[in-house]
ROVOZA-480351 format. One record per residue (C-alpha): x, y, z; residue number from 0. Coordinates in steps of 0.001 Angstrom, whole numbers, always signed. Layout:
% ROVOZA-480351
+---------+---------+---------+-----+
:       x :       y :       z :   i :
+---------+---------+---------+-----+
:       X :       Y :       Z : NUM :
...
+---------+---------+---------+-----+
***
This chain:
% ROVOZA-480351
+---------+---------+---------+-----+
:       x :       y :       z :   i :
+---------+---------+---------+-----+
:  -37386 :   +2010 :   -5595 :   0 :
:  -36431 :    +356 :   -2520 :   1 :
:  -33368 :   +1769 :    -171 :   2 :
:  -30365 :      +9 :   +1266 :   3 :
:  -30883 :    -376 :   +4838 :   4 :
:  -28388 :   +2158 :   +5405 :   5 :
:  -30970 :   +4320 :   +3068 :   6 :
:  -31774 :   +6900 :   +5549 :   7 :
:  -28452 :   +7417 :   +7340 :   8 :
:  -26860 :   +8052 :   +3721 :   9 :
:  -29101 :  +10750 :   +3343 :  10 :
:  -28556 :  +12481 :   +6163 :  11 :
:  -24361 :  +12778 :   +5725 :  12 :
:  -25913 :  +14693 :   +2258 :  13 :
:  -25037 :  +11866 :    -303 :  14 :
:  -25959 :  +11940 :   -3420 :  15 :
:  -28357 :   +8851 :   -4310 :  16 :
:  -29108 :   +7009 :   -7147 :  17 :
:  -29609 :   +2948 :   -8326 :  18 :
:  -27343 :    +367 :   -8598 :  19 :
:  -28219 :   -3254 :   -8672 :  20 :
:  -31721 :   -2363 :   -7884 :  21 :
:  -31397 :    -278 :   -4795 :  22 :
:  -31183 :   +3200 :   -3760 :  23 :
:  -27332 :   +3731 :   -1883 :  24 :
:  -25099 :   +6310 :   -2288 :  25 :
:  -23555 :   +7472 :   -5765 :  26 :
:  -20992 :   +9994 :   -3661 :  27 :
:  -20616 :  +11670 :    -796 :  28 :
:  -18289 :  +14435 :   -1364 :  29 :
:  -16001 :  +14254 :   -4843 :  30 :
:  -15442 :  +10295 :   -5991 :  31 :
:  -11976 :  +11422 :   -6437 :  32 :
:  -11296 :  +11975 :   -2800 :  33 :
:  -13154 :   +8886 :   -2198 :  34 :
:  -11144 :   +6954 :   -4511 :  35 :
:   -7569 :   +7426 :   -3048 :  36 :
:   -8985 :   +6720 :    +383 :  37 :
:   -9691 :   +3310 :    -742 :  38 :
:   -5749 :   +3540 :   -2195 :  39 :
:   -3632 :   +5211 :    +774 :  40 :
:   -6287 :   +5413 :   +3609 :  41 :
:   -9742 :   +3697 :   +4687 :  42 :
:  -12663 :   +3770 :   +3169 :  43 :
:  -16385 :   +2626 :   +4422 :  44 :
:  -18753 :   +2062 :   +1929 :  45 :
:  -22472 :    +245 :   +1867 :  46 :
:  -23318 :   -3043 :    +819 :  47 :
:  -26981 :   -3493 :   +1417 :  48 :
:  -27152 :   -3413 :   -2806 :  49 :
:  -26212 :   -7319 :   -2546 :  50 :
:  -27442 :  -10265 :   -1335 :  51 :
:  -26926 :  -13414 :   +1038 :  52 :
:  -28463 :  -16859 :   +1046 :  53 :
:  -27487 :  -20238 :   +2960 :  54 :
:  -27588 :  -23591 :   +2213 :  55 :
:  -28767 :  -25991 :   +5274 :  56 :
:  -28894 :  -29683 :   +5425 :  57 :
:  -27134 :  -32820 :   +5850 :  58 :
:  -26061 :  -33197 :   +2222 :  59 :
:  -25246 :  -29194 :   +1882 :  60 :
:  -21701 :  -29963 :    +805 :  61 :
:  -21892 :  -32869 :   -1539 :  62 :
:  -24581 :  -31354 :   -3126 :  63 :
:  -23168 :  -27754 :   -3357 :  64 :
:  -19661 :  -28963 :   -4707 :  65 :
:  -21770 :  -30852 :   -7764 :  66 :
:  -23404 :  -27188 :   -8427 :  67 :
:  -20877 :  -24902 :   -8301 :  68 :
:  -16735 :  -24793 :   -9825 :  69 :
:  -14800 :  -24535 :   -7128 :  70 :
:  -14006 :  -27272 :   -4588 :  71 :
:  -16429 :  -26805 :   -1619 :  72 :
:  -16444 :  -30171 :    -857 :  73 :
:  -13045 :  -29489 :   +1110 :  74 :
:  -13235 :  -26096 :   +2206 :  75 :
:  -12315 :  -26026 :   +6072 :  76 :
:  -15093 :  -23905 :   +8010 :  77 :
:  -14532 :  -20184 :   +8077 :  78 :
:  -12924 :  -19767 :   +4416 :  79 :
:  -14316 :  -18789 :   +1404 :  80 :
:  -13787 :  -18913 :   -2373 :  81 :
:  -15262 :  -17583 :   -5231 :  82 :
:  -17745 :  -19601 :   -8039 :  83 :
:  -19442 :  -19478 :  -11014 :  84 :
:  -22919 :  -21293 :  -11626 :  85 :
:  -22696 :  -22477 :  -15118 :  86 :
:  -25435 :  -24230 :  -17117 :  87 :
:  -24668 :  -27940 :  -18796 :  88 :
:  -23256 :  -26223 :  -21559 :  89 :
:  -20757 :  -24500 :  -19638 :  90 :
:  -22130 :  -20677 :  -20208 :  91 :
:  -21791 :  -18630 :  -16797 :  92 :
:  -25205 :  -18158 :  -15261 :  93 :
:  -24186 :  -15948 :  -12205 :  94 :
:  -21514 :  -15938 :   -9483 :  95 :
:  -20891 :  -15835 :   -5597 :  96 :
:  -18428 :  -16083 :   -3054 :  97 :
:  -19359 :  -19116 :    -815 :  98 :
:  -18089 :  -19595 :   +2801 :  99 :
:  -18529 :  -22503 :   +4900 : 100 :
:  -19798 :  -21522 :   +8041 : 101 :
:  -19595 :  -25116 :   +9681 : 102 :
:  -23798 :  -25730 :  +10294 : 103 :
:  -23962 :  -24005 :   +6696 : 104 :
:  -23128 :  -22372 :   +3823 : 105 :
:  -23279 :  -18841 :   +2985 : 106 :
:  -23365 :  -17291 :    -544 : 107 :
:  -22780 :  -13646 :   -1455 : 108 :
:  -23759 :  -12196 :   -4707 : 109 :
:  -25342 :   -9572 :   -6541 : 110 :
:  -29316 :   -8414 :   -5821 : 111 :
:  -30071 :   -8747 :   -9292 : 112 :
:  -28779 :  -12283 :   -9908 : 113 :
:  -30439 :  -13678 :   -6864 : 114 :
:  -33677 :  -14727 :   -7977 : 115 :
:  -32298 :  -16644 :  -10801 : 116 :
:  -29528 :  -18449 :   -9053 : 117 :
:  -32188 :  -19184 :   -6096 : 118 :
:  -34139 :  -20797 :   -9079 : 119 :
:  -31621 :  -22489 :  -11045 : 120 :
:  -30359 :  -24335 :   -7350 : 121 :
:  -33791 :  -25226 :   -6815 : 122 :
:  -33987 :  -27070 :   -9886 : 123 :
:  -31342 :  -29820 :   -8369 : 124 :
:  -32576 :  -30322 :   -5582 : 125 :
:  -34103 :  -34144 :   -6281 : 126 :
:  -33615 :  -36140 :   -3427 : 127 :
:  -30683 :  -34479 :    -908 : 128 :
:  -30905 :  -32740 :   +2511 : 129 :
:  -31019 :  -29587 :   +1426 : 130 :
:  -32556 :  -26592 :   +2343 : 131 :
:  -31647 :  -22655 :    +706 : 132 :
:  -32660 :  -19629 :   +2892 : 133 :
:  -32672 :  -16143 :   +1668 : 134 :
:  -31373 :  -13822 :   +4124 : 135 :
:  -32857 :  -10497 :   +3069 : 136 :
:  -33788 :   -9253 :   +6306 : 137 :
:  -31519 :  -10517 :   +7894 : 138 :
:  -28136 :   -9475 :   +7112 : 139 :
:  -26670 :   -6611 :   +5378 : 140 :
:  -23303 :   -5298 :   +5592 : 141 :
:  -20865 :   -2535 :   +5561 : 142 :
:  -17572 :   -2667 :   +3483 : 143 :
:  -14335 :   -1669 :   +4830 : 144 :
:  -10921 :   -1132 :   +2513 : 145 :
:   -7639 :    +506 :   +2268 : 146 :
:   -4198 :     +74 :   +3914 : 147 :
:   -5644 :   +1306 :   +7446 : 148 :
:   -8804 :    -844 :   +7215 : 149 :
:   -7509 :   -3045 :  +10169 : 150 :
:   -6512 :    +151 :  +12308 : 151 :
:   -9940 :   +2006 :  +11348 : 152 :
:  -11892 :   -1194 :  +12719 : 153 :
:   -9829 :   -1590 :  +15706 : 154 :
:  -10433 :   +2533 :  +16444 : 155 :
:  -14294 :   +1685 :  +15894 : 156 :
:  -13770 :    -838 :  +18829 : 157 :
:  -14314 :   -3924 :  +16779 : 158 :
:  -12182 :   -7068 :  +18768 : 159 :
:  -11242 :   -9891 :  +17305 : 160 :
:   -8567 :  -12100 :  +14975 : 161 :
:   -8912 :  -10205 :  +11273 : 162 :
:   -8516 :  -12297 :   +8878 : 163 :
:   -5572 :  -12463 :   +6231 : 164 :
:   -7134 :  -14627 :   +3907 : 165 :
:  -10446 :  -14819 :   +2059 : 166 :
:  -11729 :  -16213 :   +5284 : 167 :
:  -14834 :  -15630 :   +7508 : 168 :
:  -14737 :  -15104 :  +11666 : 169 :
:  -16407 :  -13657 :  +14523 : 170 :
:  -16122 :  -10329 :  +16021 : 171 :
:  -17086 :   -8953 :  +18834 : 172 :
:  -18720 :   -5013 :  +18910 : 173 :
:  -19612 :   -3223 :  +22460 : 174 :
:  -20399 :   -7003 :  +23580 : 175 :
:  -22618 :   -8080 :  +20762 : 176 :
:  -21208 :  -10508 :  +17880 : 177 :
:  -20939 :   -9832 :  +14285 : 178 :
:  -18803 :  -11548 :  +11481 : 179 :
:  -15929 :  -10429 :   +9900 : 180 :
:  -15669 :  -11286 :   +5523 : 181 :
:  -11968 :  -10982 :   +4176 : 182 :
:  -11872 :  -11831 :    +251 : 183 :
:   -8314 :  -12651 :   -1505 : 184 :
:   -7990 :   -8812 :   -3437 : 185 :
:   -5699 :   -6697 :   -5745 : 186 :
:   -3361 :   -6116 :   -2908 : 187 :
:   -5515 :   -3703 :    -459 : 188 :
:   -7375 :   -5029 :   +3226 : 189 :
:  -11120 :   -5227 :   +2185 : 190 :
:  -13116 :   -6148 :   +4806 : 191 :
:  -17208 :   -6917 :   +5419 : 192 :
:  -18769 :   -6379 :   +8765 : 193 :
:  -21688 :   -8858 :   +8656 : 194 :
:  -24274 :   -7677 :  +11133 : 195 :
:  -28877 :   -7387 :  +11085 : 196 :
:  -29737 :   -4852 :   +9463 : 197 :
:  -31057 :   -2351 :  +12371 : 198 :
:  -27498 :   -2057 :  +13441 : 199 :
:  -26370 :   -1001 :   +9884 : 200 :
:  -26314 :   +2904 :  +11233 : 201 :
:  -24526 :   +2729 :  +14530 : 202 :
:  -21788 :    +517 :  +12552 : 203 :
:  -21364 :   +2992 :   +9958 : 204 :
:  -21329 :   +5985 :  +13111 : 205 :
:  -18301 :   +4401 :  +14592 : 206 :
:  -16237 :   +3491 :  +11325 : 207 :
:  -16812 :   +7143 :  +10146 : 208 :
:  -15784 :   +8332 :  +13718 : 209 :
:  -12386 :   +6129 :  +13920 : 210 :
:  -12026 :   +7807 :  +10534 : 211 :
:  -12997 :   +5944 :   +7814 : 212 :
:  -13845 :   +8119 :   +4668 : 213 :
:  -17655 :   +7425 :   +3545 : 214 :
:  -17135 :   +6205 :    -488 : 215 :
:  -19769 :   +5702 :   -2888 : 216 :
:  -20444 :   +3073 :   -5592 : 217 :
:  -18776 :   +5768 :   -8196 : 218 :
:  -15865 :   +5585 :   -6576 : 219 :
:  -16240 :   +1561 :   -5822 : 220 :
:  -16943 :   +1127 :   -9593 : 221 :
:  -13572 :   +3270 :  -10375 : 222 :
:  -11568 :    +716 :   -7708 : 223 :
:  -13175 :   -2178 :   -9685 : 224 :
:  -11879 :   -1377 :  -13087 : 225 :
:   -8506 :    -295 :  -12187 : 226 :
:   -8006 :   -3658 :  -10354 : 227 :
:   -9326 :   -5228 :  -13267 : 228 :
:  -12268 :   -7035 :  -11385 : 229 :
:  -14916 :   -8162 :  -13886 : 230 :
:  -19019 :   -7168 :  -12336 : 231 :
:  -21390 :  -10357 :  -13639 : 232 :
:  -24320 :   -8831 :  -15574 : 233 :
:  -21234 :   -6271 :  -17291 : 234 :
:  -18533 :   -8139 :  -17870 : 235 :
:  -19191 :  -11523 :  -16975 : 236 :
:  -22781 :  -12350 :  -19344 : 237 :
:  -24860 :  -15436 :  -19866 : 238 :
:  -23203 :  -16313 :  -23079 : 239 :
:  -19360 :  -16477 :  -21881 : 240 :
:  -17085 :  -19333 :  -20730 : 241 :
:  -15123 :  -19660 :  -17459 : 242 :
:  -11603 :  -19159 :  -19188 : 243 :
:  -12437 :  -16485 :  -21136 : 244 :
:  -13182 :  -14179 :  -18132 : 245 :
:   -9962 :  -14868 :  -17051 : 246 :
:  -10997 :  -15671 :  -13253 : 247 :
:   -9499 :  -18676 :  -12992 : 248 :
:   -9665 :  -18754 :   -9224 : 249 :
:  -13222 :  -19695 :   -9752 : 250 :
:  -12073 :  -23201 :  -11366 : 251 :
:  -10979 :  -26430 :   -9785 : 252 :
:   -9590 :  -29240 :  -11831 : 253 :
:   -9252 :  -32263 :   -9567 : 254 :
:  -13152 :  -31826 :   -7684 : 255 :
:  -14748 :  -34067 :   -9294 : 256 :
:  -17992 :  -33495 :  -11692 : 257 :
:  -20274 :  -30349 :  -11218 : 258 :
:  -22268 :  -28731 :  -13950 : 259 :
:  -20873 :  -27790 :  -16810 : 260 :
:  -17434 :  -29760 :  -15881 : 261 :
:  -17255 :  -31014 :  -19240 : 262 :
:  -17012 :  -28310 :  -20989 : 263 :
:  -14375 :  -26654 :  -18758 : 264 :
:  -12167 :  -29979 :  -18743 : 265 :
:  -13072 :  -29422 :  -22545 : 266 :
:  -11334 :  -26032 :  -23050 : 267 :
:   -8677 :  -26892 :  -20795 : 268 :
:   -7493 :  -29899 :  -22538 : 269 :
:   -7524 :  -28219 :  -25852 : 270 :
:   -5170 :  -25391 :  -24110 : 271 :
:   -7556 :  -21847 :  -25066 : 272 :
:  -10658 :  -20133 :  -25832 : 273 :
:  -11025 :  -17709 :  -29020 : 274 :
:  -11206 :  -14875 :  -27101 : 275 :
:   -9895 :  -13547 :  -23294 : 276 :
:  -10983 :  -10867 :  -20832 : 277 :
:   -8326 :   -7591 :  -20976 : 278 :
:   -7778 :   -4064 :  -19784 : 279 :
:   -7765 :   -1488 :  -22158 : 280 :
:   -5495 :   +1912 :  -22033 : 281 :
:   -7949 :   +4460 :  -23813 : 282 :
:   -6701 :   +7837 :  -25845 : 283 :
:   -9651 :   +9557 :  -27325 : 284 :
:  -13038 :   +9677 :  -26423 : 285 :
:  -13995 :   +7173 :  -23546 : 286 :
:  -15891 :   +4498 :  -25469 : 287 :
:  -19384 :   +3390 :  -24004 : 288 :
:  -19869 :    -504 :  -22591 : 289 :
:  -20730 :   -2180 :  -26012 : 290 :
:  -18236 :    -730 :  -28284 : 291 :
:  -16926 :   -2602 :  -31022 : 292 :
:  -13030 :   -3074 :  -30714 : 293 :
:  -11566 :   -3403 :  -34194 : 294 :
:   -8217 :   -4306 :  -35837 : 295 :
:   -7045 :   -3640 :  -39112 : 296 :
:  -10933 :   -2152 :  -39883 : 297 :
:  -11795 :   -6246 :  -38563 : 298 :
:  -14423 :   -6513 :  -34983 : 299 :
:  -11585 :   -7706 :  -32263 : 300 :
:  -13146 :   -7743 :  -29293 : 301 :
:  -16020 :   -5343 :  -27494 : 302 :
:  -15763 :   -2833 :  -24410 : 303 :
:  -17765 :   -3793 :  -21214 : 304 :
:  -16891 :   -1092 :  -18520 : 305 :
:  -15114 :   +2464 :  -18960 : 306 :
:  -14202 :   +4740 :  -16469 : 307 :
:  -11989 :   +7879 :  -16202 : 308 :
:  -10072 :   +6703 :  -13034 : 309 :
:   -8266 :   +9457 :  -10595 : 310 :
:   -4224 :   +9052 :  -11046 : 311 :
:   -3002 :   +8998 :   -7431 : 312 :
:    +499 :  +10841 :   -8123 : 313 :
:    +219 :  +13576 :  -10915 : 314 :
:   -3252 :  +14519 :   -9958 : 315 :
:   -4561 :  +13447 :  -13587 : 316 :
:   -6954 :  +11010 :  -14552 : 317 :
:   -6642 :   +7977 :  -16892 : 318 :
:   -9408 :   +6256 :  -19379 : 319 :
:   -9530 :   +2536 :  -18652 : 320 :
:  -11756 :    +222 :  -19801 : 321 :
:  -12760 :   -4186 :  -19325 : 322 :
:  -13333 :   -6208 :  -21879 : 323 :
:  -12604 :   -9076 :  -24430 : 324 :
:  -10126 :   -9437 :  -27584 : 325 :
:   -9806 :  -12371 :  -29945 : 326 :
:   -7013 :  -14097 :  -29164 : 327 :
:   -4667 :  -13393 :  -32222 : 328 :
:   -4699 :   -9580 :  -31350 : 329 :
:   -4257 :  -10505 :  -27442 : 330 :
:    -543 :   -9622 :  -27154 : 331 :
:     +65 :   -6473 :  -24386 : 332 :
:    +735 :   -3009 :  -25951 : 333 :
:    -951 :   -3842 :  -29160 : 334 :
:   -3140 :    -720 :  -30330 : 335 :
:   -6748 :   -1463 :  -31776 : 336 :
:   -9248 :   +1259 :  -32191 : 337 :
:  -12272 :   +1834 :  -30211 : 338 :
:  -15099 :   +4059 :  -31753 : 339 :
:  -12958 :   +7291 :  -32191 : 340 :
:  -10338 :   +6348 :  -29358 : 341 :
:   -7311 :   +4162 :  -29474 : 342 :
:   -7810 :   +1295 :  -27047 : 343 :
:   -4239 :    -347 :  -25604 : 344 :
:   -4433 :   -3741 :  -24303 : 345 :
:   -2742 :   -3814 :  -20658 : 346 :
:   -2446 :   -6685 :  -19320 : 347 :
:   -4684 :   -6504 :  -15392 : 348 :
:   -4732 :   -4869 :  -12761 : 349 :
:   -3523 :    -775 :  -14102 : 350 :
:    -255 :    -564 :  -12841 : 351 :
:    -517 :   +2975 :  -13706 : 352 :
:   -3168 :   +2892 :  -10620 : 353 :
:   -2344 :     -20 :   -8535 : 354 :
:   +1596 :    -989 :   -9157 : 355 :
:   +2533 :   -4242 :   -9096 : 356 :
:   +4786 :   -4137 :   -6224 : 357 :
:   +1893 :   -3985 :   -3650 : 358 :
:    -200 :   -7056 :   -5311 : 359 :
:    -187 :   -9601 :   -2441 : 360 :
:   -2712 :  -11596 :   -3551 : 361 :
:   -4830 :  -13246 :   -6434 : 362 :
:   -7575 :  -11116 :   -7370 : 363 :
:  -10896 :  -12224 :   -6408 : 364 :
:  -14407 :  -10466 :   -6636 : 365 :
:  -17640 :  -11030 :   -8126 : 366 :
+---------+---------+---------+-----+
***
């Protein structure tokens, strides 16, 4: 199996390896606990060489993109991003991305795995239009930065520049060589992307780690992701669900104009729901595995799609959280429904039991 570019520097700070989304990169480092609440009360640096980046060129670039994709792209000003889904004509989610217009260009972010399709599936519409889709594999990778001193962490590293406060995209400058700087809208905490070619990948992660940024794994990422209540495409987020019942309705925009699949969002929307709706869970009992039937009254409610035992910052205890979707008519917060041999609380997103209300600034936002 292929490495991250960062592949060989992870294994000499001793971290533990393993796969996720079809790369080697670092599982943990030290303890994912540790890791965790720097990504709470500190700075974390984790890699990100596990996803993957793509353009789109040409003189009809947005027209064309803003008829593939839900959001409105069509009138995004250069150097912001937001976050889509790629539906098919029946309006079933066939992956996602963040999208930022870079001015000449597009760029998309997603997952590895979902690349090839989406690559595919774009391809498909291109009839007559100006436009061209580049895959950047060797050409970009990047490092992820989070945590309340993310800002002060890249600063220390000797990163210059205007960080962003929005989901927003600019240039940096590091030891007189440029980079770009990714900010996505998030549960509350500075997350950060240092954009860069992949050969500088090690001295990048030298200096964050030297300013003091904690090195975090994808356990510990994967921990983050289900206490903020973030739903992971190819987990959470499958072939066979709808926009609205993910719940991400930051990747929807009602006034654009027709994309694919537009009529059978207007469809839901104008009918007011969807049968069932992405939820957190509060587990007592045995964690239940991704898959798990959620029942009611001895009836299938709903299913599990991620569990994790998630570090609780102040008592030193850990909670059992898990994603995933309920029928509508057993929807309400609080209400108990069992979960294998576990009681399974529906919470309304992110924890607040992890990540309290008080400190959400923003939507959340991440693929």
């Amino acid at each position: 199996m292929s490495a991250t570019p960062l592949g060989d520097k992870l294994t000499q700070l001793g971290a533990r390896r393993g796969e996720f989304c079809g790369l080697e990169t670092a599982l943990c480092f030290t303890d994912p606990r540790p890791e965790f609440i720097s990504l709470l009360h500190g700075c974390g640096v984790y890699d990100l060489g596990w996803r993957a980046c793509f353009t789109i060129a040409g003189r009809d670039r947005g027209r064309w993109l803003n008829a593939m994709l839900t959001n409105n792209l069509r009138d995004l000003p250069p150097g912001h991003g937001n976050y889509n889904f790629l539906l098919t004509a029946q309006g079933h989610i066939q992956g996602d991305m963040y999208v930022y217009n870079c001015g000449e260009d597009f760029v998309a972010v997603t997952e590895r795995p979902q690349l090839e399709h989406i690559l595919k599936t774009l391809r498909k519409h291109i009839i007559m239009d100006q436009v061209e889709l580049t895959d950047l594999d060797r050409q970009l990778t990047a490092i992820g930065v989070q945590g309340p001193r993310a800002g002060e962490r890249l600063r220390g590293a000797e990163f210059a520049g205007a960080f962003p406060e929005i989901a927003a995209l600019t240039e940096i400058s590091w030891h007189g060589r440029g980079f770009s700087l990714a900010r996505r809208a998030g549960p509350g905490f500075p997350a950060y992307e240092v954009w860069m070619p992949p050969a500088e990948a090690p001295g990048v992660w030298d200096a964050l780690t030297a300013a003091g940024a904690a090195p975090v794994g994808v356990e510990a990422l994967e921990m983050f992701r289900v206490a903020a209540g973030i739903p992971r495409y190819g987990a959470d987020i499958r072939e066979r669900d709808l926009p609205q019942e993910t719940g991400q309705m930051h990747a929807l925009h009602f006034a654009k104009g027709c994309y694919i699949g537009q009529e059978i969002v207007e469809r839901i929307r104008s009918r007011g729901n969807v049968h069932r709706t992405f939820t957190g869970f509060e587990i007592e009992g045995v964690l239940p595995a991704p898959g798990a039937n959620v029942q009611a009254s001895g009836k299938d409610a709903g299913e599990i799609t991620s569990a994790q035992r998630v570090p609780l910052p102040e008592d030193g205890g850990w909670a059992a959280l898990a994603l995933g979707y309920v029928r509508r008519e057993n929807a309400a917060a609080g209400s108990v429904l069992q979960a294998g041999q576990a009681m399974a609380r529906i919470t309304s997103l992110p924890f607040d039991s992890i990540l309290p209300r008080p400190a959400m600034s923003q939507a959340k936002l991440e693929p």
